[in-house]
N, C-alpha and C positions, 0 to 999 in steps of 0.2 A: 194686306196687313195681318190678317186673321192663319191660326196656326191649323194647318190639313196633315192628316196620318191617315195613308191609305192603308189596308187591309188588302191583299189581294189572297186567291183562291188556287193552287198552284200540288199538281200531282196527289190529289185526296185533303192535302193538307193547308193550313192555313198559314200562312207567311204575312209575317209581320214587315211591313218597309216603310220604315218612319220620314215621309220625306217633309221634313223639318224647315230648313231653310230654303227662301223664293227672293231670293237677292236679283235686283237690279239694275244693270248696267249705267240703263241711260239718266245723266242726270242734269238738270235744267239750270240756268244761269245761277250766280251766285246772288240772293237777294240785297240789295242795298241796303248799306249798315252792317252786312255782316262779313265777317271774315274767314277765309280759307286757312285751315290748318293741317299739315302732314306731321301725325305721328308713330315713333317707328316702335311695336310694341316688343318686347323681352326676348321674343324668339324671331325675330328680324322683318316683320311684315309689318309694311307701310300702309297705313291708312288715314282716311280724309276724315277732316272732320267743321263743320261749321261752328265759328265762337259770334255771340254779341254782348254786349255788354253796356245795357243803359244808362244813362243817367242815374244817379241816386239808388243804383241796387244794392242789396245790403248778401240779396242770394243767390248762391250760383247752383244752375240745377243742369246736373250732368245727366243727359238723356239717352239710355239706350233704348233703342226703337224696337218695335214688332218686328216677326219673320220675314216679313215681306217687304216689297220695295226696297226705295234707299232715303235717305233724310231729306232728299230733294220732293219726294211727293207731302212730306211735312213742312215744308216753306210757310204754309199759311200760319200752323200751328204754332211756331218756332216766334212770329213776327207778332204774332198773338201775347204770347208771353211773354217779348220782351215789351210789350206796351203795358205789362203789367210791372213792369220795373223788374223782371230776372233775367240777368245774366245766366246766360245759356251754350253749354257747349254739348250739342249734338252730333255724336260719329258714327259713323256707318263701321259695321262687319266689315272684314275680312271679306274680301268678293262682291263686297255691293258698292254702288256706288263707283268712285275714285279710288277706292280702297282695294291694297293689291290680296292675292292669295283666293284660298278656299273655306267657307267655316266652317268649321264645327264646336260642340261644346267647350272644349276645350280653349279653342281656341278666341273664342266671341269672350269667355270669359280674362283672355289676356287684351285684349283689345281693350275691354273695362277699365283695367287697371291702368293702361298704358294711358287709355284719356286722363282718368282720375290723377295720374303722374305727373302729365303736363298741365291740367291745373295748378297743380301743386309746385312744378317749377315755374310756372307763369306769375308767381308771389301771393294764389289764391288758399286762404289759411283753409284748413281741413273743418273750422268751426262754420264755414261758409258755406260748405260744398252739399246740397241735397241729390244723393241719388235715385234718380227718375226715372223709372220703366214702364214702360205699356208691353202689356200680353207676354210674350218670349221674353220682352225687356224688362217686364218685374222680377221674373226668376233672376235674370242679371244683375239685375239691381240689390237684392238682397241677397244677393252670395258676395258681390263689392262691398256693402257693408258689413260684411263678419269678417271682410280683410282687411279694409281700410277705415280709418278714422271717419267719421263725416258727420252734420251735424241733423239730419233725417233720413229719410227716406219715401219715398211718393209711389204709389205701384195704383199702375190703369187697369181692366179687366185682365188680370195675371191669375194665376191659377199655383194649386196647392203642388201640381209637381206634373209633369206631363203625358206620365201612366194615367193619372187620372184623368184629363182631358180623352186621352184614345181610348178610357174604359167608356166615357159619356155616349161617345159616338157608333165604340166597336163592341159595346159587353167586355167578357172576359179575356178575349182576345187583345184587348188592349192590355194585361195584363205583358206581352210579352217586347213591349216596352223599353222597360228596364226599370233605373234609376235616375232618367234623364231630367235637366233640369228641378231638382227635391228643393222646391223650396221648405215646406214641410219642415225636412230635415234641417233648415238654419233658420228657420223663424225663431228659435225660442234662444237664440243668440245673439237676435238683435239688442244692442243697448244703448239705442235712439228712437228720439219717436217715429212712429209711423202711418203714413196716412193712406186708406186703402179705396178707391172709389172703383164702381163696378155699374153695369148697364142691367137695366133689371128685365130688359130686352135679348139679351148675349143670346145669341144663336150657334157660336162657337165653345164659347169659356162660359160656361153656364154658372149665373147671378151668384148659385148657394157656393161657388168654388172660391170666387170671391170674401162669402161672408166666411169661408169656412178658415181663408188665411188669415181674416182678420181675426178668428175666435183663437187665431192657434199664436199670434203672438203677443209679448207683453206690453203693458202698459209703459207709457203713454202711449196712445193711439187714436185715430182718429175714425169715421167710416161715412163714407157718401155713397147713397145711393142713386143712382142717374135713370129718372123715370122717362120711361119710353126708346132707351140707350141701344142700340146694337154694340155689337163686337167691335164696325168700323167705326161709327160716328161719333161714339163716346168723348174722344178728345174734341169736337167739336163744341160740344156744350159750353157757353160762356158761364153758368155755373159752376160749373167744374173746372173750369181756369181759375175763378176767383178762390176756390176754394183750395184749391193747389198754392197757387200765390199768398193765402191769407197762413198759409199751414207754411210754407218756407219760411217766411219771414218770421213769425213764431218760433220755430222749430233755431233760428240763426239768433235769436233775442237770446234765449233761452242758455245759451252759451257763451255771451259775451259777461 
């Protein structure tokens, strides 16, 4: 789940080879109660995606996941939150999972949309919908809200933009990057709340990356610190569901 940018060392000079995305294949039964969705996004690639939808939920949290794997290694996490009353639709990238094609930024970011679309034709009001991302899937998540309507936004150990992750790792070299995923660049566009939790453990997306998104956007906002957290386990924390859950629902009141 966790985001890796190798550096490699090549004829005197340093070469930057961002390998980004670790999508995969194999994916495990569909869990009970939930349901299988294909949708086909803007530029014609089909992909999969799990919806649930419990009893008495007032929020639906549209979940783009990490780099890695496919929503099938998130089964538990998924089944966790809908016991907390959210309606949940989680889709996999382009190339992970069920889901046809190859990602790249570009295109992870059409996928976004296309779920958030099918929400939205499924008769789910856009005051409903919180967009949810963990690590690679924060950056997601907050570039879906400076395009689409929605009534929050949720971001798990995400980071300020992903130069800055490869500079943690690589120095200056990570500088040669780019401007890949900038959340940075759209934070100060958000105009819903936001709730930002981060693992004070991160071994990947280091703790201050965290606080530094949160400093960088506006109010309302929220911030959880998840003591003892790594980079993987973070979404485990039953704290950190509740406080996701307790910040939806808020965040859906607040607009009715």
């Amino acid at each position: 789940m966790g985001l890796v940018v190798l550096v490699a060392v090549a004829s005197g000079r340093v070469v930057l080879e961002n390998l980004i995305f670790f999508p995969d294949r194999l994916m495990p039964p569909t869990p009970p109660g939930v349901l299988d969705r294909f949708i086909t996004t803007a530029d014609g690639v089909r992909i999969h995606a799990w919806y649930v939808a419990p009893p008495g939920a007032t929020a639906t949290l549209l979940w783009s996941h990490g780099n890695g794997g496919n929503i099938g290694n998130r089964a538990e996490i998924l089944l966790a939150l809908a016991a907390r009353r959210l309606a949940v639709l989680a889709y996999d990238y382009r190339g992970y999972g069920r889901s046809e094609g190859a990602p790249d930024e570009a295109g992870v970011y059409r996928d976004a949309e296309a779920a958030y679309d099918e929400l939205r034709a499924s008769g789910v009001p856009a005051e409903r919908i919180i967009a949810f991302g963990e690590s690679l899937g924060g950056a997601v998540s907050i570039r879906l809200a400076t395009e689409r309507p929605c009534a929050g936004v949720a971001v798990v150990a995400t980071f300020t933009s992903l130069r800055d992750v490869a500079r943690v790792h690589y120095g200056l070299a990570g500088a040669a990057i780019g401007s890949r995923f900038d959340s940075l660049g759209r934070l100060g566009r958000l105009r819903v709340p936001l709730f930002v939790a981060h693992g004070d453990q991160d071994e990947i997306v280091p703790y201050e990356l965290g606080e530094r998104v949160f400093a960088a956007a506006p109010e309302p906002k929220r911030f959880l610190r998840v003591h003892g957290a790594t980079h993987n386990d973070v979404l485990g924390d039953p704290q950190l569901l509740d406080a996701l859950a307790t910040f939806a629902r808020d965040a859906v009141a607040q607009n009715r």
